[in-house]
N, CA and C of each residue as an Amber inpcrd file, in Angstrom:
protein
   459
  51.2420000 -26.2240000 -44.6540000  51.7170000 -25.1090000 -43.8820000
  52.1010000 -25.5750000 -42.4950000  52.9210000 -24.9150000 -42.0840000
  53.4610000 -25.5380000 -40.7400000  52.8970000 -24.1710000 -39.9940000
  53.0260000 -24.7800000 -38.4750000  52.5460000 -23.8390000 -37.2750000
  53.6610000 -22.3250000 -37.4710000  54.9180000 -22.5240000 -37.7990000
  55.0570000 -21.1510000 -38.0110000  54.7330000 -20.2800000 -39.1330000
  54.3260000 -20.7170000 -39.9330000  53.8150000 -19.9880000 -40.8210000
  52.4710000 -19.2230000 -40.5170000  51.9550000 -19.7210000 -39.6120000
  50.4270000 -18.7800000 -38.8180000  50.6820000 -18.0760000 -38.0050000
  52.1490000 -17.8820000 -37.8750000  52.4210000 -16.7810000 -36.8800000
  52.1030000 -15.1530000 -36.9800000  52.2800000 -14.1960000 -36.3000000
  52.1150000 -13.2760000 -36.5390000  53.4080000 -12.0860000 -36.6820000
  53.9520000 -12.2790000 -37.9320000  54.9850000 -11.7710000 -38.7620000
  55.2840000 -10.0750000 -38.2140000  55.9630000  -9.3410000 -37.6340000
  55.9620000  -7.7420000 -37.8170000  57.6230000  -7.7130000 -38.6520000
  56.8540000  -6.5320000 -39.5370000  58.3510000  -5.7090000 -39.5810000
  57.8830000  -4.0490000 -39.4590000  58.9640000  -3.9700000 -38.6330000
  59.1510000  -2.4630000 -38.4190000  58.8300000  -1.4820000 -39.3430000
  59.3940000  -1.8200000 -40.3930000  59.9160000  -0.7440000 -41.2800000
  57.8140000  -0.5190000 -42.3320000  57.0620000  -2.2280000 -41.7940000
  55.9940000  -1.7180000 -42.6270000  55.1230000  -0.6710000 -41.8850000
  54.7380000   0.4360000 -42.6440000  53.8880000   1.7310000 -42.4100000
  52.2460000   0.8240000 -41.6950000  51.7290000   1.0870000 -40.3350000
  50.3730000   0.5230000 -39.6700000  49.1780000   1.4360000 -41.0720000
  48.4880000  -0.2140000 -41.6430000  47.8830000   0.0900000 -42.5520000
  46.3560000   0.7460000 -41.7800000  46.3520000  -0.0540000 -40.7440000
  44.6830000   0.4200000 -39.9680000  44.4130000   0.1510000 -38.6410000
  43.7370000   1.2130000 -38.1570000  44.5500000   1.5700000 -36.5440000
  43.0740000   1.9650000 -35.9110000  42.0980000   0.6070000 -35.2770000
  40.8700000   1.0060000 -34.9160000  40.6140000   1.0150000 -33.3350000
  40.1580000   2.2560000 -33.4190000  39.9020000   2.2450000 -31.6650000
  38.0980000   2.0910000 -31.3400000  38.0190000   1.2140000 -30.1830000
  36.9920000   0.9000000 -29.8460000  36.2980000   1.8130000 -28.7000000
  35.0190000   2.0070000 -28.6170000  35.0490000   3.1170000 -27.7440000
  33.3050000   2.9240000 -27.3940000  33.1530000   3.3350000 -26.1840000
  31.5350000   3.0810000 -25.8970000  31.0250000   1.6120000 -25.5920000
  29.9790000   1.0850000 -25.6880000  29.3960000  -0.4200000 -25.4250000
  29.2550000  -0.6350000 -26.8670000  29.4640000   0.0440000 -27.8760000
  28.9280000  -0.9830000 -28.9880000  27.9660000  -0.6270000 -29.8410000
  27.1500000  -1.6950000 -29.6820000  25.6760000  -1.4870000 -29.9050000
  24.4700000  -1.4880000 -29.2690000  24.7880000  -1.1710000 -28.2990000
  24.3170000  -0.7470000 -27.0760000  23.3320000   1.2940000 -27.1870000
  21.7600000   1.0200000 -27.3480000  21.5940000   2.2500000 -27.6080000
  20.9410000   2.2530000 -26.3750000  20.7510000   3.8500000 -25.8470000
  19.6620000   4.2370000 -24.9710000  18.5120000   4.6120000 -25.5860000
  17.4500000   3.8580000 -24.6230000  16.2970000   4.1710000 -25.3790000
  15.4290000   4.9820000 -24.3760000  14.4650000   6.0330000 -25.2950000
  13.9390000   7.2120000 -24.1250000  12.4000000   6.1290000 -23.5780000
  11.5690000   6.5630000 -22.4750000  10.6600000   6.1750000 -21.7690000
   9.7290000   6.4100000 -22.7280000  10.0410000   7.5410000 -23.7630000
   8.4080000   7.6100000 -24.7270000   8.6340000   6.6900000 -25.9760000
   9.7980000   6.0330000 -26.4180000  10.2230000   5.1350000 -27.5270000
   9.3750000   3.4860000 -26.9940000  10.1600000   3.7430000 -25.6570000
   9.5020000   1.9010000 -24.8020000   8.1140000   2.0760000 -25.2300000
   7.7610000   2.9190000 -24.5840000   6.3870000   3.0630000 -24.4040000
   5.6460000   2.8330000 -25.7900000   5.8400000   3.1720000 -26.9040000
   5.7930000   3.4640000 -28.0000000   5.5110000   1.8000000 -28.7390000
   6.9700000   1.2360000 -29.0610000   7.5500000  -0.0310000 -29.0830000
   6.4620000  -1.0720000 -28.1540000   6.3240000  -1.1110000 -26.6800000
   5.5680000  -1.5520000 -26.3040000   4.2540000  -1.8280000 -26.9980000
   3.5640000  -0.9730000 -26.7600000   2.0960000  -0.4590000 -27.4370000
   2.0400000  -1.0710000 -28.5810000   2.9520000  -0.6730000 -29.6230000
   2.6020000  -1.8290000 -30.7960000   2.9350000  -3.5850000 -30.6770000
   3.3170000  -3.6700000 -30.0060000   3.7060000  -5.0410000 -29.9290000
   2.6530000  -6.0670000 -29.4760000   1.6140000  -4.8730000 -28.8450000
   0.2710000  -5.4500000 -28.1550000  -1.0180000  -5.5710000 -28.9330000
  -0.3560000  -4.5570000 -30.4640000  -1.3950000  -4.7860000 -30.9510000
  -2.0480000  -5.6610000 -31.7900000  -3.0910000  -6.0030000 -31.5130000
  -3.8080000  -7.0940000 -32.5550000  -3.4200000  -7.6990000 -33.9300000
  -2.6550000  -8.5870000 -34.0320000  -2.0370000  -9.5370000 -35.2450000
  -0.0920000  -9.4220000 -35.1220000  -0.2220000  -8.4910000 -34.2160000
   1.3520000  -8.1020000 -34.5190000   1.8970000  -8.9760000 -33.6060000
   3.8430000  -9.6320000 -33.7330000   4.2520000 -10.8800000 -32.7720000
   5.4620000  -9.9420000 -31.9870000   5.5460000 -10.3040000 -31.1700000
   6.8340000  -9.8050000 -30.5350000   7.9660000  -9.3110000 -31.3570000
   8.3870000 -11.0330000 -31.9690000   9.8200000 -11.0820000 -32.8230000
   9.7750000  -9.5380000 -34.0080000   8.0650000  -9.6850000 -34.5630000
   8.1720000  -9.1730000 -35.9510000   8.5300000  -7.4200000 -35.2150000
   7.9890000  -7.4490000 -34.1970000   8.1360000  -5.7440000 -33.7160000
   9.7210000  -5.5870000 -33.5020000   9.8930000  -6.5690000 -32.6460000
  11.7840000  -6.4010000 -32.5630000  12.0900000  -6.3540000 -33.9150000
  12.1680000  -7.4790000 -34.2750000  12.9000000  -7.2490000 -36.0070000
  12.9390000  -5.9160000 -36.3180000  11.9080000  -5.3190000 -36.5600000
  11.4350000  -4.2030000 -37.4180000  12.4160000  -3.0090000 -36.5110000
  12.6390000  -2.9230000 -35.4690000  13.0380000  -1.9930000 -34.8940000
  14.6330000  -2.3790000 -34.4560000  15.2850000  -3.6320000 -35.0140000
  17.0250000  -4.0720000 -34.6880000  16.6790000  -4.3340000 -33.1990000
  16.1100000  -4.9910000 -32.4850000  16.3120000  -5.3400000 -31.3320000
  15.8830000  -6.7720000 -30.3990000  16.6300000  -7.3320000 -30.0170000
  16.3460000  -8.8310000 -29.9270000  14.9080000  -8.9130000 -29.0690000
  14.3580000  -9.7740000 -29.2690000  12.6840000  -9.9170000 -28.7430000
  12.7480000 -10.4500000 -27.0890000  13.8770000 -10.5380000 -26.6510000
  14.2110000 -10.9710000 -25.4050000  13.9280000  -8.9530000 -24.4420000
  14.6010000  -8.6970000 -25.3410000  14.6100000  -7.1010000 -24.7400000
  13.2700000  -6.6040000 -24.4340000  12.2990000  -6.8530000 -26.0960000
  10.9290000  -6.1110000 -25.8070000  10.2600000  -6.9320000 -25.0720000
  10.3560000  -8.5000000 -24.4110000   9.6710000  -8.9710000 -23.7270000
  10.3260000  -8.1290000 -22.0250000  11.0680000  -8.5650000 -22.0840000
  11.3620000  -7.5620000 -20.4810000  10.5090000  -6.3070000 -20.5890000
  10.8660000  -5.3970000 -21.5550000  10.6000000  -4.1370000 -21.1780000
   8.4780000  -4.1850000 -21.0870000   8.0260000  -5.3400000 -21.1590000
   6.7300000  -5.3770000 -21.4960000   6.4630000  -5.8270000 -19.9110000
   7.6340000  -7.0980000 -19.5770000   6.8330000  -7.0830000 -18.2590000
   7.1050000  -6.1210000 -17.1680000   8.6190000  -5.3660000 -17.1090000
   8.3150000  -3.9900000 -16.5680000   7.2810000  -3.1860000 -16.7460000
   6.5490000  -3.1830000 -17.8320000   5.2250000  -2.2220000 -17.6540000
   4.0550000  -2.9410000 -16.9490000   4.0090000  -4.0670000 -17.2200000
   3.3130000  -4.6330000 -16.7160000   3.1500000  -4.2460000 -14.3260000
   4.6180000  -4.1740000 -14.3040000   4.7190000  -4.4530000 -12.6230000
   4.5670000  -3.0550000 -12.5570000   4.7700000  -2.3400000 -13.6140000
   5.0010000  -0.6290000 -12.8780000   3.7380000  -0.3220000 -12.6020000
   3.5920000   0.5290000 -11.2630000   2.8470000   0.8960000 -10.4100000
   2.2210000   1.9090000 -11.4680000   0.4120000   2.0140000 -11.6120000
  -0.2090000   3.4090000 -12.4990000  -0.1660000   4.3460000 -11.3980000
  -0.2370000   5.7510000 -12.4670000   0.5370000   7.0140000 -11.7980000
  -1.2300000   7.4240000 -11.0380000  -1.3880000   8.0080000 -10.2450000
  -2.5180000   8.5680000  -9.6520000  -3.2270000   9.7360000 -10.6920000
  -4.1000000   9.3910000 -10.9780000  -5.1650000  10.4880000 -11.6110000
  -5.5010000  11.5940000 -10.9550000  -5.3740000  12.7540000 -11.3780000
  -5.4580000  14.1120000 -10.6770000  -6.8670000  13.8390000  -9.7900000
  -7.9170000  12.7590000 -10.5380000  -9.1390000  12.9530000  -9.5840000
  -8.4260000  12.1560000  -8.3700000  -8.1150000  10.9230000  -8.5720000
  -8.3220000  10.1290000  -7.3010000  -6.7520000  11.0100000  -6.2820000
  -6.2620000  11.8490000  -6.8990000  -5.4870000  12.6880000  -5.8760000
  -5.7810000  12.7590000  -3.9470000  -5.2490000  12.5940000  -3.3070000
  -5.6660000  13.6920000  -2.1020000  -6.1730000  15.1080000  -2.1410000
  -7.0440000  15.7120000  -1.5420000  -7.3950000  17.1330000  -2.0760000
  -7.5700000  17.5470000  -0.4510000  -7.1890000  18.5580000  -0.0080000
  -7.5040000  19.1870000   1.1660000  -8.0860000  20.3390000   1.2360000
  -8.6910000  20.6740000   2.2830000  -9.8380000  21.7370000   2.3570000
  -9.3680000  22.3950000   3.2080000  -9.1540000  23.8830000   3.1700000
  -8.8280000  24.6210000   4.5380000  -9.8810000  24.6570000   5.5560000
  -9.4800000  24.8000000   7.0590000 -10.6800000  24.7960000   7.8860000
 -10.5370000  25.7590000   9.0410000 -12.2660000  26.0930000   8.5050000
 -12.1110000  27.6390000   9.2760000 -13.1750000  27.8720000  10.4770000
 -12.5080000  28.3070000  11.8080000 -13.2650000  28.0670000  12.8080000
 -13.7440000  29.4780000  13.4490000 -14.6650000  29.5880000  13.3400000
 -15.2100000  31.4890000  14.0610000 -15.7510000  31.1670000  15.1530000
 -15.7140000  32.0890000  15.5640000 -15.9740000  32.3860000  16.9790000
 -15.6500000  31.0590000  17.6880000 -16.7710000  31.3230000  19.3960000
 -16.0440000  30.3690000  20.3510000 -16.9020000  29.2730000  20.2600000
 -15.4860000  27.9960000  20.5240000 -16.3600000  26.8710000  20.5020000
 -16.9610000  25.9060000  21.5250000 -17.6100000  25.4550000  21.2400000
 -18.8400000  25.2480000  22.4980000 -18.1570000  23.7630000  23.4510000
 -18.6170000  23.4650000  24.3680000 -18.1550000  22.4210000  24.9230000
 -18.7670000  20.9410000  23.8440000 -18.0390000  20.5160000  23.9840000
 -18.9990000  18.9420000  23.2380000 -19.5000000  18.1300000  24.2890000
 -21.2780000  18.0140000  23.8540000 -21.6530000  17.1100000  24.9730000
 -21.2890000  15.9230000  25.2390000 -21.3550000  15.4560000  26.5480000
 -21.0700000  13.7170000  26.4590000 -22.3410000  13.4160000  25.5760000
 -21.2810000  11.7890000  25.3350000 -22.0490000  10.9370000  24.0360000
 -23.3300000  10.1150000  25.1120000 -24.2780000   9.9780000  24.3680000
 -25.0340000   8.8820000  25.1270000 -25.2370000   7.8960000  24.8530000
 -25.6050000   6.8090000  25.2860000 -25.2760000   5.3130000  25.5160000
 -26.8920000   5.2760000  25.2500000 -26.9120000   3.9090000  24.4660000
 -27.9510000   4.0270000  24.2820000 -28.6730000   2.9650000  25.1770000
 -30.1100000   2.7650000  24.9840000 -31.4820000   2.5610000  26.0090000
 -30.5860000   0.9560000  26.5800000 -29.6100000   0.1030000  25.9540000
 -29.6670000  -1.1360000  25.7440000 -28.5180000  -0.9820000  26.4590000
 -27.5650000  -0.3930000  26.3990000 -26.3870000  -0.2560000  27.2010000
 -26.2320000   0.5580000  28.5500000 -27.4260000   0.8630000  28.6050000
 -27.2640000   2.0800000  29.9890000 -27.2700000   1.7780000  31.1220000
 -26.2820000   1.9290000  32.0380000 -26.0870000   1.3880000  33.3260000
 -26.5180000   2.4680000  34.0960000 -27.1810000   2.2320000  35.4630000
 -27.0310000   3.2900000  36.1300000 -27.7230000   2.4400000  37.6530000
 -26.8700000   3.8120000  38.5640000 -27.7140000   3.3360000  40.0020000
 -28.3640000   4.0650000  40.5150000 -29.2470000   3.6660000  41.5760000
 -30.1630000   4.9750000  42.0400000 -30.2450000   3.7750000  44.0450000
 -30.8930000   4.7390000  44.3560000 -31.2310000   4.1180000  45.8880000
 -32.5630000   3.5050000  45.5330000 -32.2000000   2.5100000  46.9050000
 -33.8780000   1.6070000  46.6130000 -34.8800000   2.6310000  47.6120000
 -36.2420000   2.2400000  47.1800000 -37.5400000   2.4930000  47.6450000
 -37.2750000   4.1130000  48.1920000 -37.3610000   4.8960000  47.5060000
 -37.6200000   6.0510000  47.9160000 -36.6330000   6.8050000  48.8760000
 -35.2540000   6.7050000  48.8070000 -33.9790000   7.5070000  49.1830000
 -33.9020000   6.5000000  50.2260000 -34.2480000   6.0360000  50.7200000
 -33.7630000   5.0830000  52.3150000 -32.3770000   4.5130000  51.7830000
 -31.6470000   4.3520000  52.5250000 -30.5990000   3.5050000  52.6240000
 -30.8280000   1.8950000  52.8500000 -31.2260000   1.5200000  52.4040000
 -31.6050000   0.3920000  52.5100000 -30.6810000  -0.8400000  51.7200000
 -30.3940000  -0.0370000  50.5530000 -29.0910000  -0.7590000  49.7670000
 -29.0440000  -0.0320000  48.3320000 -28.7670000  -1.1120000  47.3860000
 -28.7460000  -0.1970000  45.6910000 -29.0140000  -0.9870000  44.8260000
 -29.6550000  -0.5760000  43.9510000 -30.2130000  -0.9610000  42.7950000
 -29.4900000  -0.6490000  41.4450000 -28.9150000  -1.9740000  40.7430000
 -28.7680000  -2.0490000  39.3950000 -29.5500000  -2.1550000  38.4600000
 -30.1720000  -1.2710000  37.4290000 -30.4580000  -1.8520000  35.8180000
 -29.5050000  -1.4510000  34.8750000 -28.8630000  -2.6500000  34.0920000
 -28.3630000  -2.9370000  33.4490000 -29.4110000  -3.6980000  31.9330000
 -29.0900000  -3.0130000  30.8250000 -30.2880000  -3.7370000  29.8420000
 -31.2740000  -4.3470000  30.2840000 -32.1990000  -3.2810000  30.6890000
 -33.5570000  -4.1370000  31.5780000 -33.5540000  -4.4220000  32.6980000
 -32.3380000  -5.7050000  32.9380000 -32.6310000  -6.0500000  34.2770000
 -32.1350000  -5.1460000  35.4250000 -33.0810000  -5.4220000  36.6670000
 -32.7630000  -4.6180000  37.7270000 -32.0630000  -5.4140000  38.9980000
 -31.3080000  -5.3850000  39.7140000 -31.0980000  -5.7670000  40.8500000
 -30.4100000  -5.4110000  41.6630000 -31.0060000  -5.9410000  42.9650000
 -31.2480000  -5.0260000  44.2780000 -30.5280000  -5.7840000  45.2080000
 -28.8310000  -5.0480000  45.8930000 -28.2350000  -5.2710000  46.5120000
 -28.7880000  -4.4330000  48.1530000 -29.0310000  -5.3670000  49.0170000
 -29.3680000  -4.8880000  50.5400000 -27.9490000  -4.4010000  51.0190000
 -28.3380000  -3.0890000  52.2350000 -27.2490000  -2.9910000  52.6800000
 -26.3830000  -3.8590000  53.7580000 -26.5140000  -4.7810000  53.7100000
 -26.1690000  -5.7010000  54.6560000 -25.3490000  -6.6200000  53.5740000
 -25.0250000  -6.5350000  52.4830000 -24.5250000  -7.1360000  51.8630000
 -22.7660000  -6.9990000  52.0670000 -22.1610000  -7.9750000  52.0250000
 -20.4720000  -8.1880000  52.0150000 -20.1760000  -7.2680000  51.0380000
 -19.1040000  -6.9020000  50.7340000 -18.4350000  -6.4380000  49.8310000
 -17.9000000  -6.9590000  48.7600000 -17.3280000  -8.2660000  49.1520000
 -17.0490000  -9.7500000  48.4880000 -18.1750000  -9.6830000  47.4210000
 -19.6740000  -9.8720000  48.1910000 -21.0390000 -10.1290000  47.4400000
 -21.2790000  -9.3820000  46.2160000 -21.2920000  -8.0220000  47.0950000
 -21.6790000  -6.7540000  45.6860000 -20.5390000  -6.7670000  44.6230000
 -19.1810000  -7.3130000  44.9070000 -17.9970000  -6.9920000  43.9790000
 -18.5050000  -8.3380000  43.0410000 -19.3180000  -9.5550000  43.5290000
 -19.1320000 -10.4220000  42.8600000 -20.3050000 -10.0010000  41.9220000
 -21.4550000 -10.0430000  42.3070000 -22.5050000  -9.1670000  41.3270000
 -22.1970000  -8.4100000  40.0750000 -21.3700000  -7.4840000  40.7790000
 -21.1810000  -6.2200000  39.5100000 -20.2430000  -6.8390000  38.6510000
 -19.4590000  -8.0980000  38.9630000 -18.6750000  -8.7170000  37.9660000
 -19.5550000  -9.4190000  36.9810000 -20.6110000 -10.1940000  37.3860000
 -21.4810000 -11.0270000  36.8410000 -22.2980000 -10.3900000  36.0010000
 -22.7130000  -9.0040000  36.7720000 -23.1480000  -7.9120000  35.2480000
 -22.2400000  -7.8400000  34.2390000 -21.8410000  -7.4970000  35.1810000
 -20.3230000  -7.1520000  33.7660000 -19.8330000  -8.0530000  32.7010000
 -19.8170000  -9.4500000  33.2280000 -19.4300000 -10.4010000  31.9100000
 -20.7440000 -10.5940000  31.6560000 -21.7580000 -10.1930000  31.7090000
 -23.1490000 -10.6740000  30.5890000 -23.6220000  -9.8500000  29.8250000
 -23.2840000  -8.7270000  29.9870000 -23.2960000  -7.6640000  29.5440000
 -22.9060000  -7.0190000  28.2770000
């Protein structure tokens, strides 16, 4: 046979014996979220192989492995318990001032005057210790003190 003989011959006059139109993807199906789910589930179960579940269902085992590790990454949905739940909140009558917080025995700073109201100078206790700035003290002095509490503190 020579190359023209593989050509592709028309005559007019012959009547088109078959005339196919293509339409859609194919074989291409959609599948619903409760089928995956479904499909999945058996594929996991005990003795059964990937391939044999695809087989059984026309679908290449490349597919049900994806759609397995998508379940795998998908986030679980929240359980009505572990929900957020909110409580309405209801306030009567008037509400009171809130006391200051107190500091406790170990943290409590405070000053008072030395020896019995005289001016004489001031007294720190700080956790226990006490000490007693004269009034004759610099300012420099007492600022340096109350720093020295302060970082040991």
């Amino acid at each position: 046979m020579t190359i023209s003989e593989h050509t592709l011959k028309t005559n007019a006059d012959e009547p088109v014996r078959r005339f196919e139109v293509f339409t859609g993807a194919g074989r291409r199906r959609d599948w619903s979220d409760d089928d995956k789910a479904r499909i999945v589930a058996e594929s996991y179960e005990p003795g059964a192989t990937v391939s044999e579940v695809a087989r059984r269902h026309a679908m290449s085992p490349q597919q049900l492995f994806g759609w397995r590790r998508l379940l795998r990454r998908a986030p679980e949905p929240l359980s009505p318990l572990s929900a957020p739940m909110f409580v309405p909140a209801v306030i009567e009558g008037a509400v009171a001032e809130p006391k200051p917080a107190r500091q406790s025995a170990k943290r409590r700073r405070r000053t008072r005057r030395a020896s019995g109201g005289s001016s004489d100078g001031i007294e720190f206790e700080i956790d226990g210790v006490v000490v007693r700035v004269g009034s004759g003290a610099s300012p420099k002095a007492i600022a340096a003190v109350i720093g020295a509490l302060k970082g040991g503190s």
